[in-house]
C-alpha positions in Angstrom: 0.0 0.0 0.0 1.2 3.4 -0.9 2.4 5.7 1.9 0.6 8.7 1.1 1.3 10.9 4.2 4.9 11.5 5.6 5.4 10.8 8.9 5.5 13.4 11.8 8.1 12.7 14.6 7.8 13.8 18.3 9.8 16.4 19.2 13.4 15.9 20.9 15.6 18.2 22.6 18.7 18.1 20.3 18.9 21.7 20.1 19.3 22.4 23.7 23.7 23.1 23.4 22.6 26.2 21.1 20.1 27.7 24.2 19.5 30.3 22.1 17.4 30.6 18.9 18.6 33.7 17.4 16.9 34.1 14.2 12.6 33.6 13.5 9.7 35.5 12.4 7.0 35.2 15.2 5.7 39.2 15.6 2.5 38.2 14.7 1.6 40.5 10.7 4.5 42.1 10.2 6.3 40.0 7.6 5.5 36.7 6.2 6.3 34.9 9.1 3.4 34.4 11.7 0.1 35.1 11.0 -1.7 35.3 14.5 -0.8 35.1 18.3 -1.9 31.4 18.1 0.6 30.5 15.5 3.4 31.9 17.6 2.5 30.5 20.5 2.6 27.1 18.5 5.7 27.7 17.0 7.5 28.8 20.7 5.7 25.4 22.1 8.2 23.6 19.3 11.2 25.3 19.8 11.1 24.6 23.5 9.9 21.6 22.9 13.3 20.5 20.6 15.7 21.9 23.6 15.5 25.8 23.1 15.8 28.0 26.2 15.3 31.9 24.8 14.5 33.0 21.3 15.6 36.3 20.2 13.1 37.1 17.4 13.8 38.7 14.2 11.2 40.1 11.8 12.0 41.3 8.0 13.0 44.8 7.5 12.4 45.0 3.5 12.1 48.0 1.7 9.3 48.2 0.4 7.7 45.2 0.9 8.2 45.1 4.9 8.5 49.1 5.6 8.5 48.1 9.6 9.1 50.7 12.0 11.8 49.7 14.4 9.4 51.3 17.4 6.6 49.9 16.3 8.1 46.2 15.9 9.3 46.9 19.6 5.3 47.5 20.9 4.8 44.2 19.2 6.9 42.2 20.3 5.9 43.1 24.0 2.5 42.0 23.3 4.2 38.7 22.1 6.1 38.3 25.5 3.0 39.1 27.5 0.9 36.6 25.8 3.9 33.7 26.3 3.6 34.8 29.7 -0.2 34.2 29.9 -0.1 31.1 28.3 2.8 29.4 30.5 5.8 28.9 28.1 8.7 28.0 30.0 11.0 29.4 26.7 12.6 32.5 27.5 11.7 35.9 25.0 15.2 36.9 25.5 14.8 40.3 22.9 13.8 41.5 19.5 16.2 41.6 16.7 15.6 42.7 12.9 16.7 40.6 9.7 17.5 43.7 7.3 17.6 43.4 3.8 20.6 44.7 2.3 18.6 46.6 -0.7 18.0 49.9 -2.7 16.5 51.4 0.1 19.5 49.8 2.7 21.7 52.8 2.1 19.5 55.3 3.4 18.9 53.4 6.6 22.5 52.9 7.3 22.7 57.2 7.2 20.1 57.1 10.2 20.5 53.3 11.8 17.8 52.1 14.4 18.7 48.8 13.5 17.3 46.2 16.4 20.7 44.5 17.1 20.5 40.6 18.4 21.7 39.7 21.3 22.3 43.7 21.4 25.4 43.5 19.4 25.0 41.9 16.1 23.5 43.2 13.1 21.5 40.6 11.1 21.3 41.0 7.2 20.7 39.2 4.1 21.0 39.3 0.5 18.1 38.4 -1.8 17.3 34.5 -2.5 17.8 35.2 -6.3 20.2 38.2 -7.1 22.7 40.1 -5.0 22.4 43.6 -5.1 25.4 45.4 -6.7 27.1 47.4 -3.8 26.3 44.6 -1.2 29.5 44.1 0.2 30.7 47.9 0.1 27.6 48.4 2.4 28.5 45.5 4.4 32.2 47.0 4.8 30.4 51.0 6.0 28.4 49.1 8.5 31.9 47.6 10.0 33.5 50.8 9.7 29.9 52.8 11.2 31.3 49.9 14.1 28.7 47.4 13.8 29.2 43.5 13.9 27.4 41.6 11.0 25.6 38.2 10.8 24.8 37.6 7.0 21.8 35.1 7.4 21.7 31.4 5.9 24.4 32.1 3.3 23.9 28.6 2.3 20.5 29.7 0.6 22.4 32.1 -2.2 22.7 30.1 -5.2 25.2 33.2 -7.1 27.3 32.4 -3.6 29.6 29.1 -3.7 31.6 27.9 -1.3 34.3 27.2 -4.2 34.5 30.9 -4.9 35.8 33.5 -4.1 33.4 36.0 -2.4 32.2 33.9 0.4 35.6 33.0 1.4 35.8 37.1 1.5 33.3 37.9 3.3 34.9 35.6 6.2 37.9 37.5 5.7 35.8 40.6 5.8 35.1 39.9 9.4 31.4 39.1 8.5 29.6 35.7 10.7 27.7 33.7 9.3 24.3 32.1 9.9 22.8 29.0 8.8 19.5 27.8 9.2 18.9 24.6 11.2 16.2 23.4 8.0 19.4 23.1 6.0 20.9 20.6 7.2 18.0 18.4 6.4 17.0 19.7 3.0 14.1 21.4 3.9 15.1 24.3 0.9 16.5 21.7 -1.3 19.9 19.8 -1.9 22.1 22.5 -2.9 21.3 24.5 0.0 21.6 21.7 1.9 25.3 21.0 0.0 26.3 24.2 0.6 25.2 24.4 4.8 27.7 21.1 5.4 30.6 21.9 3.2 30.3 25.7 5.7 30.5 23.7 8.6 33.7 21.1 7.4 35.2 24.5 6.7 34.5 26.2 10.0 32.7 29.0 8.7 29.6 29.2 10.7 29.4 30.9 14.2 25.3 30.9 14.5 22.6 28.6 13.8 18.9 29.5 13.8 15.7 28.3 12.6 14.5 30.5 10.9 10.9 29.9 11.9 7.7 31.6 9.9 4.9 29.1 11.2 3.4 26.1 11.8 4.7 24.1 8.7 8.9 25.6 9.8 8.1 23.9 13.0 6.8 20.7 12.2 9.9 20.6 9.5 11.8 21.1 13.3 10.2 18.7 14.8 11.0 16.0 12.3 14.5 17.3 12.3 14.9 16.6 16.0 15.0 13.1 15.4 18.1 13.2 12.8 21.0 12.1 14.5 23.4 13.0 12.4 22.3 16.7 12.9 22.1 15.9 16.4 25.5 15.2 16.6 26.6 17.9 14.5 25.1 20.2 16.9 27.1 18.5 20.0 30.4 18.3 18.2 30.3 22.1 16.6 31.3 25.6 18.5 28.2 27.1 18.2 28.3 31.0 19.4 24.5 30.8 19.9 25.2 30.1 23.5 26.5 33.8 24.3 23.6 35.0 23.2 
């Protein structure tokens, strides 16, 4: 008989070394990440649930589809923790970050910065999924000389960026850390990505992990990868810096 639905695996605590989920999109209509204060309460239930302690969360600065105002992000996000609190979660809301987009309108930010940092001291950015912006790594280079420390996020998900070439290896040299997301490792965005997220790792490339979570479907996907045990031990044997956080 044809299996027609996939299995779904309990939840295990394999992420608990990290502690800290640093990077997910759970202010509630903001971005496309969570829809509604049920979904995010969801979504925190399974990060605790596969061994996280505090999540740091990080909505989409996008110009101009996700115009967020760094203020109004912060109100948001207070509503988020108070509702957690309500409903019992033992996870601790340990801040609220940004994921900027490094774009056309990222230069103008970067004259008047009110970037949410994570952790309070690192800049998160990323590139777009299909093109990088000419410029990108100039702007990348002001921000280290404006002082700022910068995560790129899940550089394994650029196709234009290999870790064969050349411009990866200098954005390491540039000082920049780099992120990957947990849903990698697994194939969750596809064998390439998933390629490109281990060959980062065998090179020691990667200081932060995260999951990246935008809803329900992310953390099922992190459910099921809690019971990989090659990923499990990935996570034991790697330097993380999520723990810092």
């Amino acid at each position: 008989m044809l299996r027609l639905f996939k299995k779904k695996y309990e939840a295990r605590p394999i992420f608990a070394p990290l502690v800290t989920d640093m990077h997910c999109h759970l202010v509630p209509r903001v971005d496309d990440g969570s829809k509604c204060i049920e979904e995010t309460i969801e979504c925190l239930q399974t990060l605790q649930a596969v061994g996280y302690k505090k999540v740091i969360i990080t909505p989409h600065f996008q110009h101009p589809r996700f115009p967020n105002d760094e203020d109004d992000i912060r109100r948001r996000y207070e509503e988020v923790v108070k509702q957690a609190k309500d409903e019992g979660l033992e996870i601790e809301l340990a801040g609220i970050g940004g994921e900027y987009r490094i774009d056309s309108g990222f230069a103008q930010r970067l004259e008047n910065p009110r970037f949410l940092k994570v952790g309070g001291r690192y800049v998160l950015v990323e590139f777009s999924l299909h093109q990088q912006m000419m410029g990108s790594d100039e702007l990348i280079f002001d921000m280290q000389m404006k002082g700022y420390e910068v995560i790129l996020a899940h550089p394994e998900r650029y196709p234009y960026l290999n870790t064969n070439g050349m411009r990866m290896e200098q954005l390491k040299n540039q000082g920049v850390y780099f992120q990957i997301n947990a849903l990698s490792l697994g194939g969750f965005y596809g064998e390439e990505a998933k390629r490109r997220a281990h060959e980062m790792l065998e090179r020691g490339w990667v200081e932060f992990m995260g999951t990246d979570t935008h809803n329900t479907m992310y953390a099922q996907a992190l459910r099921d990868l809690s019971n990989n045990r090659k990923v499990e031990k990935l996570i034991e044997k790697y330097q993380f810096l999520n723990n810092t956080l």
